[in-house]
C-alpha positions in Angstrom: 0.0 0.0 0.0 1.2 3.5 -1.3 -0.8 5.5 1.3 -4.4 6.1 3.1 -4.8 9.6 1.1 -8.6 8.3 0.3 -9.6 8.5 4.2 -6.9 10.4 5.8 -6.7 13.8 3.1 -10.4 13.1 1.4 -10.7 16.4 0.2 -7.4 16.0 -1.9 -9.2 12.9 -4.0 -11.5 12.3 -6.4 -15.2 11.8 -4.3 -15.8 8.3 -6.6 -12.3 7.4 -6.4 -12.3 7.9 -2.4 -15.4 6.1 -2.4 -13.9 3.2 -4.6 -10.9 2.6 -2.6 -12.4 3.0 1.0 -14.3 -0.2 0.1 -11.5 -2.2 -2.0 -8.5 -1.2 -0.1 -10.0 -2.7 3.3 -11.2 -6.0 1.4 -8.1 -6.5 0.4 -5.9 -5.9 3.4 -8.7 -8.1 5.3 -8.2 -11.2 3.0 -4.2 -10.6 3.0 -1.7 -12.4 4.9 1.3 -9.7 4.1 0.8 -6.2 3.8 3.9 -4.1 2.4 4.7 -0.2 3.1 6.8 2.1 2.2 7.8 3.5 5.2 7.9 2.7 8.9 5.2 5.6 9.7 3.1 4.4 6.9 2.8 1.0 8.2 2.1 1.9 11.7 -0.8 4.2 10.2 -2.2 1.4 7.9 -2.5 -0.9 11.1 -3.7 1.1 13.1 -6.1 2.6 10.5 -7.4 -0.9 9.7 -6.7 -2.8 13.1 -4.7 -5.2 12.2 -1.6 -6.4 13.9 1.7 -4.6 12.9 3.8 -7.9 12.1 1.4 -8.1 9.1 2.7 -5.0 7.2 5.7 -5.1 6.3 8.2 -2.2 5.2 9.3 -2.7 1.7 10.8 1.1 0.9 11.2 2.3 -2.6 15.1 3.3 -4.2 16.7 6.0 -5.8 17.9 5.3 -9.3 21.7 6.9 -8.9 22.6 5.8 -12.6 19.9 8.7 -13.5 19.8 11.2 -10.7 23.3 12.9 -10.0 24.4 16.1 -10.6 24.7 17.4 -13.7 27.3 19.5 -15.6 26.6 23.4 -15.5 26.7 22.6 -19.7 24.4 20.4 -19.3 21.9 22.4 -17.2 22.3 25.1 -19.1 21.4 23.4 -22.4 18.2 21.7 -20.3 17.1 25.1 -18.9 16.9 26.5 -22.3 15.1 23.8 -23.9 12.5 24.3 -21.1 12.4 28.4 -21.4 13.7 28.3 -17.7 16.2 31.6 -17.0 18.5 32.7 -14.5 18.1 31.0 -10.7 15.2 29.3 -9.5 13.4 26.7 -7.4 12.6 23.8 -8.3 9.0 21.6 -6.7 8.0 18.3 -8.5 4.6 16.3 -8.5 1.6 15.6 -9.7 -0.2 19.1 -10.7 -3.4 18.3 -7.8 -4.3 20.1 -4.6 -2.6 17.0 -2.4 0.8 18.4 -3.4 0.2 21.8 -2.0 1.5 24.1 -4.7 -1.2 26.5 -4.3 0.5 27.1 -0.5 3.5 27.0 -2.4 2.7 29.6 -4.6 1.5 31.4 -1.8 4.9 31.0 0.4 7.3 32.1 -2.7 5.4 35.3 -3.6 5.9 36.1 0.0 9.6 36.0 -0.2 11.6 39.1 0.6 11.6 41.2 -2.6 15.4 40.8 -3.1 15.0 37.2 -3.7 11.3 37.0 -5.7 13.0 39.6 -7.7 15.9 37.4 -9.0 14.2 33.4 -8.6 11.8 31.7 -10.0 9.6 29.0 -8.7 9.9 26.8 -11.2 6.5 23.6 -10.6 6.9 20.3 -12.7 4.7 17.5 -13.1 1.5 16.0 -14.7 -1.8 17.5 -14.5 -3.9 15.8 -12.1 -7.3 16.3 -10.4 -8.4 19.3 -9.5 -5.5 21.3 -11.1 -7.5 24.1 -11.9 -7.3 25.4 -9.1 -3.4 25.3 -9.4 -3.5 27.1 -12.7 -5.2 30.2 -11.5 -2.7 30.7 -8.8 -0.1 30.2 -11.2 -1.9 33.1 -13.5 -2.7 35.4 -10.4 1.2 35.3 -9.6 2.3 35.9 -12.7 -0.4 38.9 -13.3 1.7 40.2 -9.9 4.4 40.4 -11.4 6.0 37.0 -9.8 8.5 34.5 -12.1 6.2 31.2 -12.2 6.9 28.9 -14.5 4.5 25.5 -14.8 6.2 22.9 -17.0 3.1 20.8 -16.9 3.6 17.1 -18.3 6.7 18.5 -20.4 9.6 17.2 -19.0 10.9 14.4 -19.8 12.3 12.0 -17.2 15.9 12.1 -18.9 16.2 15.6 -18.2 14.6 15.9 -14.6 17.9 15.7 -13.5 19.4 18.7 -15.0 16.7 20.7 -13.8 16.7 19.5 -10.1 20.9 19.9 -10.5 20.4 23.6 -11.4 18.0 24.6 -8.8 18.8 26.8 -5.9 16.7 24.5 -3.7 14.1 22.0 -4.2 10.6 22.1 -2.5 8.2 19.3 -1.5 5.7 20.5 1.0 2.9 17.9 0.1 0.5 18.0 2.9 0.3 14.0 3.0 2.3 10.9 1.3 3.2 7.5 1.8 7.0 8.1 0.5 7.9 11.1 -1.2 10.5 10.4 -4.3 11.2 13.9 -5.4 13.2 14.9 -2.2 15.5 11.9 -2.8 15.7 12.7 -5.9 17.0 16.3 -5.6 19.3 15.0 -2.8 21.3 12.9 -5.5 21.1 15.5 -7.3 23.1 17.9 -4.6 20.2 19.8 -4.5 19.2 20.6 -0.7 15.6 20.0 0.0 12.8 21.8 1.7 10.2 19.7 2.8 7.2 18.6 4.7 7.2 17.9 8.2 4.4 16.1 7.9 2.9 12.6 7.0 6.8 10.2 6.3 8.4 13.0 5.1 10.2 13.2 8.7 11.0 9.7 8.2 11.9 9.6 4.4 14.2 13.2 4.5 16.1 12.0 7.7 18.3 14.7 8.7 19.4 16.3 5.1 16.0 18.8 4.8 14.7 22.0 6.3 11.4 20.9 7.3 8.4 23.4 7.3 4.7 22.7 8.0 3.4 22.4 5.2 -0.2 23.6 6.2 1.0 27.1 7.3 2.7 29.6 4.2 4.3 31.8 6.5 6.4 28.6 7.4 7.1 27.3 3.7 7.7 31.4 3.2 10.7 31.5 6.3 12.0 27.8 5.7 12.8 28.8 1.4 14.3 32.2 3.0 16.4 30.5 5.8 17.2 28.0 3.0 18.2 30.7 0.0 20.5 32.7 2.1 22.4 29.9 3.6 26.1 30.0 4.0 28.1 28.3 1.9 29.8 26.0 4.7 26.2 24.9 6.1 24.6 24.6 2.1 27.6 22.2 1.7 26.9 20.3 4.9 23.2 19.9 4.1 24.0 18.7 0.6 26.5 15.9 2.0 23.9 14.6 4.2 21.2 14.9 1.6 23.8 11.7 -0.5 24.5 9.7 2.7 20.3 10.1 3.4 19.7 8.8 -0.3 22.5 5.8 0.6 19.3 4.3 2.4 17.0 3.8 -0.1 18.2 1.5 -3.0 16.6 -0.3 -5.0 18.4 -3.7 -4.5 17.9 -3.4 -1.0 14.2 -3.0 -1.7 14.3 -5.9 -3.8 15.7 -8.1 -1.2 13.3 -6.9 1.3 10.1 -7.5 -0.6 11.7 -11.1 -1.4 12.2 -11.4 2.4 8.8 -10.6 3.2 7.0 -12.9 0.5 9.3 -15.7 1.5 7.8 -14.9 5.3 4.3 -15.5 4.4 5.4 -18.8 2.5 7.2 -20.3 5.2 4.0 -19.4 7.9 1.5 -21.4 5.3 3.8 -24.2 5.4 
């Protein structure tokens, strides 16, 4: 199971949808003998959620593909942010374009900046369009009819050149209000991009010590964590990076392998 978005965040999901997976998700945890999660919080809220004892679920965490996501040349960045009509400095936020991901708060947060960084950054949003984006779009076009540099790359990046753009950012944002992992933070992290991030929901648990962590339901908090962030010195930038690749260390995905593997063989040796 990814994550209980459907009961815990039910404004942030399709009403059918929520309505859909309320009903199959619990069947099928009920008939199940293993239960896999992608985190240690995650699993203790699925068993708790559905009353089930904790041996049954079973973390089995995803992995960051390090053949793909390291930093990039400055040529190479350069040649990516062109394609893409991206300019000077910016920050960088990934995900699904929906309200679950928080960008409107986002949006929010950045424009709040002090003027001597709005006026040279952009806040640069990649991902699909989702449900409910609308509502994402018209904060994008009220910021930009402001005067603010937002730029919404939606479903136009493709994944071959994600990591030039996370490698070129000043920082990277993830302030998603609920998830059951979070890949975008480990991703900027191999990248040597230091993270901002939820403190809510894994994210805790999945950014370890290499993120600033913000609450992610209050602007004024995403606004001081990207200003604490963007004026960092370069000593503590550096340290934050270096613990951002020893955090992405623990999640690979032949470690993952073996522990799904692990838990199947569990269930397997309990039936016979």
């Amino acid at each position: 199971m990814h994550d209980l978005s459907f009961d815990k965040v039910p404004d942030s999901v399709d009403g059918p949808n929520a309505v859909f997976l309320r009903r199959g998700v619990r069947q099928s945890v009920e008939r199940s003998d293993l239960v896999t999660a992608l985190t240690a919080t995650m699993a203790d809220e699925i068993a708790e959620h559905y009353d089930i004892g904790r041996s049954k679920v079973q973390v089995v965490s995803c992995g960051t593909d390090r053949q793909r996501f390291y930093k990039r040349s400055d040529r190479e960045v350069d040649a990516v942010k062109r394609a893409y009509g991206v300019f000077g400095s910016y920050v960088i936020t990934v995900g699904n374009i929906e309200p679950r991901k928080n960008q409107v708060r986002l949006i929010d947060a950045f424009c709040a900046l002090p003027r001597d960084l709005t006026d040279r950054l952009t806040l640069v949003l990649v991902g699909a369009g989702a449900w409910n984006e609308a509502l994402i779009h018209a904060r994008v076009d009220a910021a930009l009819a402001a005067g603010f540099r937002v730029k919404l790359l939606l479903g136009s990046v493709a994944d071959d050149d994600l990591p030039a753009l996370y490698s070129g950012a000043e920082c990277s944002v993830f302030v998603s209000v609920y998830e059951g992992f979070g890949m975008p933070p480990l991703e900027s992290m191999a990248c040597q991009t230091p993270v901002v991030s939820s403190r809510r929901s894994v994210m805790p648990e999945v950014a370890g010590d290499a993120a600033l962590l913000v609450d992610p339901l209050d602007s004024a908090s995403v606004t001081a964590g990207l200003t604490e962030m963007l004026r960092l010195d370069p000593v503590s930038r550096h340290d934050l990076v270096m613990r951002g690749l020893r955090n992405v260390d623990r999640y690979q995905w032949p470690t993952a392998a073996r522990a799904l593997l692990g838990a199947v063989r569990s269930v397997g040796a309990a039936r016979s």
